[in-house]
mmCIF file of the N, C-alpha and C atoms, coordinates in Angstrom:
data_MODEL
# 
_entry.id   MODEL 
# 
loop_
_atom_site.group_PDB 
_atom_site.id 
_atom_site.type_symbol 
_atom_site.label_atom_id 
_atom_site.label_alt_id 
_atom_site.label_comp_id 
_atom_site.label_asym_id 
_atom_site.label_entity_id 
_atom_site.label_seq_id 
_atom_site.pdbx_PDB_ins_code 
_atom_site.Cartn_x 
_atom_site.Cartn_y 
_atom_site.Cartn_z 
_atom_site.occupancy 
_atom_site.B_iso_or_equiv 
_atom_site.pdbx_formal_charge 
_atom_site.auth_seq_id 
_atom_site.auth_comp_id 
_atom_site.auth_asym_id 
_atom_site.auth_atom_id 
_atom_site.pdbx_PDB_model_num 
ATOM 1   N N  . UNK A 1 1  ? 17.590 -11.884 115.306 1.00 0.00 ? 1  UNK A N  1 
ATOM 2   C CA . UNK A 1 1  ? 16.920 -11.406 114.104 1.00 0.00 ? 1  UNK A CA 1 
ATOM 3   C C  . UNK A 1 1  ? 15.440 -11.160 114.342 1.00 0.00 ? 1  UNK A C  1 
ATOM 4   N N  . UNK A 1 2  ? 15.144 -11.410 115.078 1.00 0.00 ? 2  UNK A N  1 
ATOM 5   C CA . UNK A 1 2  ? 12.994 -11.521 115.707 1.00 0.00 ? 2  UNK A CA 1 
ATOM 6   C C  . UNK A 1 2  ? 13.450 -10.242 116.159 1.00 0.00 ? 2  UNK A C  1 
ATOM 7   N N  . UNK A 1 3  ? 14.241 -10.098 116.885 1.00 0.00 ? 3  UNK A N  1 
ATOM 8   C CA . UNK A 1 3  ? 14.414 -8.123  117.233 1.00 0.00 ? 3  UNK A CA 1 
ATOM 9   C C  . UNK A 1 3  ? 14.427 -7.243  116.348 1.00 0.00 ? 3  UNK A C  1 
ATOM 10  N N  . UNK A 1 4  ? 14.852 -7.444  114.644 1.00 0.00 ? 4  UNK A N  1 
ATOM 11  C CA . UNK A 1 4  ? 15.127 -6.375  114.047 1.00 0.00 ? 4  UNK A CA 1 
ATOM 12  C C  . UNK A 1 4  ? 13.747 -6.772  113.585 1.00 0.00 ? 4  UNK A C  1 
ATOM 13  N N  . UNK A 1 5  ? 12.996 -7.597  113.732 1.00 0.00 ? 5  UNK A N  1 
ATOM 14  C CA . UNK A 1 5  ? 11.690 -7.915  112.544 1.00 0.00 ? 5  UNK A CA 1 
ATOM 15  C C  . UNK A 1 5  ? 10.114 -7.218  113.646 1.00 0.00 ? 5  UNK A C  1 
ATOM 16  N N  . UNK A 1 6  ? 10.275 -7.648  115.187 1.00 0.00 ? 6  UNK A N  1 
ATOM 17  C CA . UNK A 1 6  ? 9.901  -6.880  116.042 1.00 0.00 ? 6  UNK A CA 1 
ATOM 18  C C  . UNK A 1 6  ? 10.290 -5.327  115.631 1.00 0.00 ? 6  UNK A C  1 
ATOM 19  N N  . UNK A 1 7  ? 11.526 -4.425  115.779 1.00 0.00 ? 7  UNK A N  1 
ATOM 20  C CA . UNK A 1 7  ? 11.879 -3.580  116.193 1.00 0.00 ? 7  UNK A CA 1 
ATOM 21  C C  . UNK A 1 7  ? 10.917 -2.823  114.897 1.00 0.00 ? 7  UNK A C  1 
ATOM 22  N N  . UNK A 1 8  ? 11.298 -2.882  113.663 1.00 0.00 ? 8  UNK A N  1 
ATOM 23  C CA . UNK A 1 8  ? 11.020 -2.112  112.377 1.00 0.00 ? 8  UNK A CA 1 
ATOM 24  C C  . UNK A 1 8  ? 9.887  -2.816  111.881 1.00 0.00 ? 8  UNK A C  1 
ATOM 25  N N  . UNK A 1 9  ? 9.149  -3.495  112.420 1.00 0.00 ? 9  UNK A N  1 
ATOM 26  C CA . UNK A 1 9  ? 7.815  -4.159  111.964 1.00 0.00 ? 9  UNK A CA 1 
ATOM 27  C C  . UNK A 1 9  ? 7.629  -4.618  110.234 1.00 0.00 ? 9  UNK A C  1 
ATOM 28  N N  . UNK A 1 10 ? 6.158  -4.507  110.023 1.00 0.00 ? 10 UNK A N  1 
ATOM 29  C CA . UNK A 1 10 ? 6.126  -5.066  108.528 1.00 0.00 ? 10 UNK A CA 1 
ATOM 30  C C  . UNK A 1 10 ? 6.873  -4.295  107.339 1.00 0.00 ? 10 UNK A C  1 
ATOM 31  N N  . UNK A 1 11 ? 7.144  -2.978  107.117 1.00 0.00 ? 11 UNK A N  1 
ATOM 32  C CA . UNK A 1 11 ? 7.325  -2.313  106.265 1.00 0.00 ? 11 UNK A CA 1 
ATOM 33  C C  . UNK A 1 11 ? 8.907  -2.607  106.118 1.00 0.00 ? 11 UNK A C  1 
ATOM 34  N N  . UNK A 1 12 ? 9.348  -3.253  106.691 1.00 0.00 ? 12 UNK A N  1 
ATOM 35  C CA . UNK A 1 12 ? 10.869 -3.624  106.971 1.00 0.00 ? 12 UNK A CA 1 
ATOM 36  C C  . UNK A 1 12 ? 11.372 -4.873  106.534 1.00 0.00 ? 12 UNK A C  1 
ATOM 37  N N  . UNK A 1 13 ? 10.103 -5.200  106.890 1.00 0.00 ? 13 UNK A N  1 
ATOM 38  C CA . UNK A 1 13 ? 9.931  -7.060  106.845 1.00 0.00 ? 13 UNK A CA 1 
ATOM 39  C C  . UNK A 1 13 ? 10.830 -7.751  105.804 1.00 0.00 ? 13 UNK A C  1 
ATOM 40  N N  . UNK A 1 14 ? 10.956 -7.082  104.302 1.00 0.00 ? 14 UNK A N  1 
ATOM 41  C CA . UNK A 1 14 ? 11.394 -7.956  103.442 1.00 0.00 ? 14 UNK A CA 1 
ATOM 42  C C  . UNK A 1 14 ? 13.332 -7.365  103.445 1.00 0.00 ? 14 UNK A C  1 
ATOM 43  N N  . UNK A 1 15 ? 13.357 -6.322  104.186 1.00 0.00 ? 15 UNK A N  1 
ATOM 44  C CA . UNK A 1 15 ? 14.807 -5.669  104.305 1.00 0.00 ? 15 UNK A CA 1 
ATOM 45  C C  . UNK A 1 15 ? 15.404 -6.744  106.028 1.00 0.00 ? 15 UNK A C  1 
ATOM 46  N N  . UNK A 1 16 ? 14.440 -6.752  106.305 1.00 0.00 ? 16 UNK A N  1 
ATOM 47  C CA . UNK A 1 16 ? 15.293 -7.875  107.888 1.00 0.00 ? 16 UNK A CA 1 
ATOM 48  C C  . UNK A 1 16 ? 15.185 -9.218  106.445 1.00 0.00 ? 16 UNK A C  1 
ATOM 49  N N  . UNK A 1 17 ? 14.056 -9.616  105.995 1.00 0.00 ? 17 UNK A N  1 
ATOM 50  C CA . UNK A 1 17 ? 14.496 -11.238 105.383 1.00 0.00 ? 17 UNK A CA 1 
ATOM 51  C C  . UNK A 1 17 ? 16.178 -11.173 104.692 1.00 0.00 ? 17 UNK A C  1 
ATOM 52  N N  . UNK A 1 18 ? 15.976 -10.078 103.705 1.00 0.00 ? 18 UNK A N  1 
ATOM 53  C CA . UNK A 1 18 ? 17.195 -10.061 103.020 1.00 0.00 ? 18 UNK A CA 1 
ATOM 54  C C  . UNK A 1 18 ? 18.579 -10.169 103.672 1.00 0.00 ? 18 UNK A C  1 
ATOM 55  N N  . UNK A 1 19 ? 18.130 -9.278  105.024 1.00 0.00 ? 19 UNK A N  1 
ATOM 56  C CA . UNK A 1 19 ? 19.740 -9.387  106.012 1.00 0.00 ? 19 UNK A CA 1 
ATOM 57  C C  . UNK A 1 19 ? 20.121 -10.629 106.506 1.00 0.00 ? 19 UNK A C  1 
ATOM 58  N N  . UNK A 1 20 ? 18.779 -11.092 106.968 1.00 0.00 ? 20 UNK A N  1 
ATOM 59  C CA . UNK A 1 20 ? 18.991 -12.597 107.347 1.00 0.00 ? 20 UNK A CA 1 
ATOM 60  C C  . UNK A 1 20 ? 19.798 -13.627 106.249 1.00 0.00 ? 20 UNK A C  1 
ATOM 61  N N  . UNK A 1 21 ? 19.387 -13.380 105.368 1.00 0.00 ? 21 UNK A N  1 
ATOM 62  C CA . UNK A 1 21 ? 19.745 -14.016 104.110 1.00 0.00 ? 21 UNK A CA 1 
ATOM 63  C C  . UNK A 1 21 ? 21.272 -13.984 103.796 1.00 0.00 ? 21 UNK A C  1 
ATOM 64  N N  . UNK A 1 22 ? 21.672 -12.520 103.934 1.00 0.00 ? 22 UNK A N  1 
ATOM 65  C CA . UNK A 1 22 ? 23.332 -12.147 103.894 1.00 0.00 ? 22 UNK A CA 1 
ATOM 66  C C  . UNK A 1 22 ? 23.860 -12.967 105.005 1.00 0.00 ? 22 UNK A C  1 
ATOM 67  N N  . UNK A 1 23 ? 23.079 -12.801 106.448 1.00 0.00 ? 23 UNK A N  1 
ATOM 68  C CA . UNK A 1 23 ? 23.849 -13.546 107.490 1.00 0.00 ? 23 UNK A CA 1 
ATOM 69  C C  . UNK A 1 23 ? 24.151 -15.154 107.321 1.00 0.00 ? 23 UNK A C  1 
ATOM 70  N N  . UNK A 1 24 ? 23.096 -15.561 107.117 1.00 0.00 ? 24 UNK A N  1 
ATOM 71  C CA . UNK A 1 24 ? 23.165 -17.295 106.481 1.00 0.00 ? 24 UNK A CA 1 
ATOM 72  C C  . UNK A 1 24 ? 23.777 -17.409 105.492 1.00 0.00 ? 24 UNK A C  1 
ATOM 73  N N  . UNK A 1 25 ? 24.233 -16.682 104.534 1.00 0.00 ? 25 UNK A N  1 
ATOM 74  C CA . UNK A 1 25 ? 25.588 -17.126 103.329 1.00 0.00 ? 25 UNK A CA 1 
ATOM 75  C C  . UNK A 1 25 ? 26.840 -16.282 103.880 1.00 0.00 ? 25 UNK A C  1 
ATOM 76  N N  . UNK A 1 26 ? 27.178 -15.555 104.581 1.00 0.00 ? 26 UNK A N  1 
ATOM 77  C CA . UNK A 1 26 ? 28.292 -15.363 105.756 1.00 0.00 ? 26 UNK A CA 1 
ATOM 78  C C  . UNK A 1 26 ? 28.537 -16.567 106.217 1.00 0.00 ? 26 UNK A C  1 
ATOM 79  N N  . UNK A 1 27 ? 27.685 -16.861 107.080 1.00 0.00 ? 27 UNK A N  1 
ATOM 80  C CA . UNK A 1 27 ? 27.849 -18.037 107.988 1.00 0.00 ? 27 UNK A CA 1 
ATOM 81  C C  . UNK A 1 27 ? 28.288 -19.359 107.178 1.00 0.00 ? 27 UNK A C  1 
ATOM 82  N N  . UNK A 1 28 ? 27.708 -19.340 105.914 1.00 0.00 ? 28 UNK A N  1 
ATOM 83  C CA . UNK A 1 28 ? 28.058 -20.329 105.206 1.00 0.00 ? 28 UNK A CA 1 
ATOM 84  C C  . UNK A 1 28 ? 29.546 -20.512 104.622 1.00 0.00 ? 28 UNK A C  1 
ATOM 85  N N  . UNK A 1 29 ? 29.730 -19.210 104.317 1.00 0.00 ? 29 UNK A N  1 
ATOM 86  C CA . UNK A 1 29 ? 31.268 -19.149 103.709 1.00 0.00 ? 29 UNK A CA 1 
ATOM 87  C C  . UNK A 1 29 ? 32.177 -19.420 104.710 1.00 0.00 ? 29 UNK A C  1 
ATOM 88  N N  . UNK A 1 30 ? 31.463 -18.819 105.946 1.00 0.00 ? 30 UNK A N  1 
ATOM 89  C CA . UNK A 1 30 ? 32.870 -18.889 107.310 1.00 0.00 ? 30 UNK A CA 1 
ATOM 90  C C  . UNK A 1 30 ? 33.291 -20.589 107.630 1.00 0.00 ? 30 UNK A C  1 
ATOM 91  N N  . UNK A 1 31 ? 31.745 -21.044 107.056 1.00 0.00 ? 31 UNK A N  1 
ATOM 92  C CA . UNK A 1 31 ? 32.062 -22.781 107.486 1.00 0.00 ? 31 UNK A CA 1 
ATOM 93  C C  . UNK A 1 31 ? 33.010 -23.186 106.639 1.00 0.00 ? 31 UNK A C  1 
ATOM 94  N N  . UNK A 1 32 ? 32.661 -22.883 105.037 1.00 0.00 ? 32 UNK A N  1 
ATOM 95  C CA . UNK A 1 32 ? 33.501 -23.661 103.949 1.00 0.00 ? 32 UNK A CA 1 
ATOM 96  C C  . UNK A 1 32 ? 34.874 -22.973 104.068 1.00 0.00 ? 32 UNK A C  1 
ATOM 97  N N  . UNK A 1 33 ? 34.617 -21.506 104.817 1.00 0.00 ? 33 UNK A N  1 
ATOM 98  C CA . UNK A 1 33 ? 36.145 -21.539 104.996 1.00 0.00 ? 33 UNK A CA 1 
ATOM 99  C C  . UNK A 1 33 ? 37.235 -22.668 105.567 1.00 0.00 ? 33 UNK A C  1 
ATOM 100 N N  . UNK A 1 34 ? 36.756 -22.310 107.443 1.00 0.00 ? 34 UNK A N  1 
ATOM 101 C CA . UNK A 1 34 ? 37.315 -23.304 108.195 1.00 0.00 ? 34 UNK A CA 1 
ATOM 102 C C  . UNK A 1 34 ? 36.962 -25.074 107.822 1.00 0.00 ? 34 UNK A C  1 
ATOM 103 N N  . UNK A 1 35 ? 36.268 -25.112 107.027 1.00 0.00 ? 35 UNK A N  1 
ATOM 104 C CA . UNK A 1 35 ? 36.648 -26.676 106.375 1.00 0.00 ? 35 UNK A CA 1 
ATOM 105 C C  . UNK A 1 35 ? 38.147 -26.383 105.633 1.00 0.00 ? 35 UNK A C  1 
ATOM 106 N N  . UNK A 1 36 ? 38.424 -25.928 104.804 1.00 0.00 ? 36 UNK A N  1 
ATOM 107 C CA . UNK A 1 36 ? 38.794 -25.991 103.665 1.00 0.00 ? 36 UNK A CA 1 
ATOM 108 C C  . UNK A 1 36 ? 40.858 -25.101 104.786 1.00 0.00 ? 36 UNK A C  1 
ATOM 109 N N  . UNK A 1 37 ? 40.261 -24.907 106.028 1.00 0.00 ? 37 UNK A N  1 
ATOM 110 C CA . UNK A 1 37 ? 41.653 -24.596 106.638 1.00 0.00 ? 37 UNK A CA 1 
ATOM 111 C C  . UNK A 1 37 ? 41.944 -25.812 106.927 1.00 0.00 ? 37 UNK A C  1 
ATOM 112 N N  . UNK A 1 38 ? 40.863 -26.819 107.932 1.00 0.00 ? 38 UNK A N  1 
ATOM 113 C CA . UNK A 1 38 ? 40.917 -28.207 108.032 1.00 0.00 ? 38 UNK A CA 1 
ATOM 114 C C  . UNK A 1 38 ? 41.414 -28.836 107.671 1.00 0.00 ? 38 UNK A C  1 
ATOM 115 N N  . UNK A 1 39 ? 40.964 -29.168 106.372 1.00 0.00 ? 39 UNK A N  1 
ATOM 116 C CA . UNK A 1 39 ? 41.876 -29.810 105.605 1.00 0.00 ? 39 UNK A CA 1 
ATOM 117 C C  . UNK A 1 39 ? 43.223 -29.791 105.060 1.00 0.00 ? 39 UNK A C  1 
ATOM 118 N N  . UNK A 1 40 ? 43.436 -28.331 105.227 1.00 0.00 ? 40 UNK A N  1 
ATOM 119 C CA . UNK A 1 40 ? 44.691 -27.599 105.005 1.00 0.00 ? 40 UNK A CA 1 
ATOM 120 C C  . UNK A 1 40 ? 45.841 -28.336 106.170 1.00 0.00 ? 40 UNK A C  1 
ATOM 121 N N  . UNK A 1 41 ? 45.409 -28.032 106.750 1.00 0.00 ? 41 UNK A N  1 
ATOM 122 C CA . UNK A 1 41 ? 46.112 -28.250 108.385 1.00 0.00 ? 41 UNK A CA 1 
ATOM 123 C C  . UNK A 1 41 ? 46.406 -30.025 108.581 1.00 0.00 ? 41 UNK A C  1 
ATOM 124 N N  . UNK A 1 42 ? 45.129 -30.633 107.980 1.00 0.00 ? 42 UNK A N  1 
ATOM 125 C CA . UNK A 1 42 ? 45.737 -32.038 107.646 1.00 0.00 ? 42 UNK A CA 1 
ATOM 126 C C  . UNK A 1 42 ? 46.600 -32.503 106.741 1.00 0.00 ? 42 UNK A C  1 
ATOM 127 N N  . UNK A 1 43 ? 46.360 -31.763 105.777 1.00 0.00 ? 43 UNK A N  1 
ATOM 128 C CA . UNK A 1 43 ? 47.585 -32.018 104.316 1.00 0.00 ? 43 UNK A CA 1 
ATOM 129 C C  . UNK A 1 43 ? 49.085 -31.886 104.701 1.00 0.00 ? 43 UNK A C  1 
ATOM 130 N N  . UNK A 1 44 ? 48.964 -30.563 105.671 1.00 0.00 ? 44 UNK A N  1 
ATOM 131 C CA . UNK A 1 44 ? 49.979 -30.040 106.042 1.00 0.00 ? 44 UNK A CA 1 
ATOM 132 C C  . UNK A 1 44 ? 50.591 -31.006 107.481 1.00 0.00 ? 44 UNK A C  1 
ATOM 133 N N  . UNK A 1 45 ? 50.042 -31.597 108.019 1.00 0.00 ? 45 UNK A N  1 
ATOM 134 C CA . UNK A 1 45 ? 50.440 -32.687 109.200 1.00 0.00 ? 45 UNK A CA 1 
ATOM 135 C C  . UNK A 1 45 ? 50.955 -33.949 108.432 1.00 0.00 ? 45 UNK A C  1 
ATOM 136 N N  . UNK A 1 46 ? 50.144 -34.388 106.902 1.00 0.00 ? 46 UNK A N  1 
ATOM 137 C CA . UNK A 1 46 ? 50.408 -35.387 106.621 1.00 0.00 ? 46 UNK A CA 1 
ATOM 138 C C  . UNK A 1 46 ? 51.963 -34.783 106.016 1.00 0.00 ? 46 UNK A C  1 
ATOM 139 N N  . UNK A 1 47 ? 51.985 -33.936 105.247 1.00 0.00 ? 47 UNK A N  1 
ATOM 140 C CA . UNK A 1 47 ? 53.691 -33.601 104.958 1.00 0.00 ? 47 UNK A CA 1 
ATOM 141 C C  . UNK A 1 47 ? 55.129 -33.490 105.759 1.00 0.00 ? 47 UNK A C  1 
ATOM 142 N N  . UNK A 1 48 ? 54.234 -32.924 107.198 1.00 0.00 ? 48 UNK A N  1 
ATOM 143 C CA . UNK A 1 48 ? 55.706 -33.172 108.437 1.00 0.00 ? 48 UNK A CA 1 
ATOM 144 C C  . UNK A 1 48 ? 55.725 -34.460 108.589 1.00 0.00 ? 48 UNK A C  1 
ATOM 145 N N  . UNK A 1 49 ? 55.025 -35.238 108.542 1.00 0.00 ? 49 UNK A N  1 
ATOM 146 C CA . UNK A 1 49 ? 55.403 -36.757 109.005 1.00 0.00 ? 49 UNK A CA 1 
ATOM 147 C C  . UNK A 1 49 ? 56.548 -37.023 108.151 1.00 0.00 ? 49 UNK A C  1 
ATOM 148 N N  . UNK A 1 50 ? 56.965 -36.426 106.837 1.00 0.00 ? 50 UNK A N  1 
ATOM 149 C CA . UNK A 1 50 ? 57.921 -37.154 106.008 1.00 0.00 ? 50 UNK A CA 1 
ATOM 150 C C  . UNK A 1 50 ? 58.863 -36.345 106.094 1.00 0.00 ? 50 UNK A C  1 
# 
């Protein structure tokens, strides 16, 4: 991200923050995704046991 803020300098500046911004709540959802498979995958281990 210092590359796109380098590349397109100040006049850009608040269009790289914003992208950054999309990328960090991406990243965020991808986590609460794979939690939320996690747990899936345990629920689902605890049910073959029976």
């Amino acid at each position: 991200m210092a590359l796109l803020l380098g590349l397109y300098g100040k006049p850009m500046a608040g269009n790289s923050i914003s992208l950054l911004n999309i990328a960090e709540s991406r990243e965020k959802t991808r986590r609460g995704n794979q939690e939320k498979e996690n747990s899936l995958g345990v629920e689902v281990g605890k049910m073959r046991k029976f």
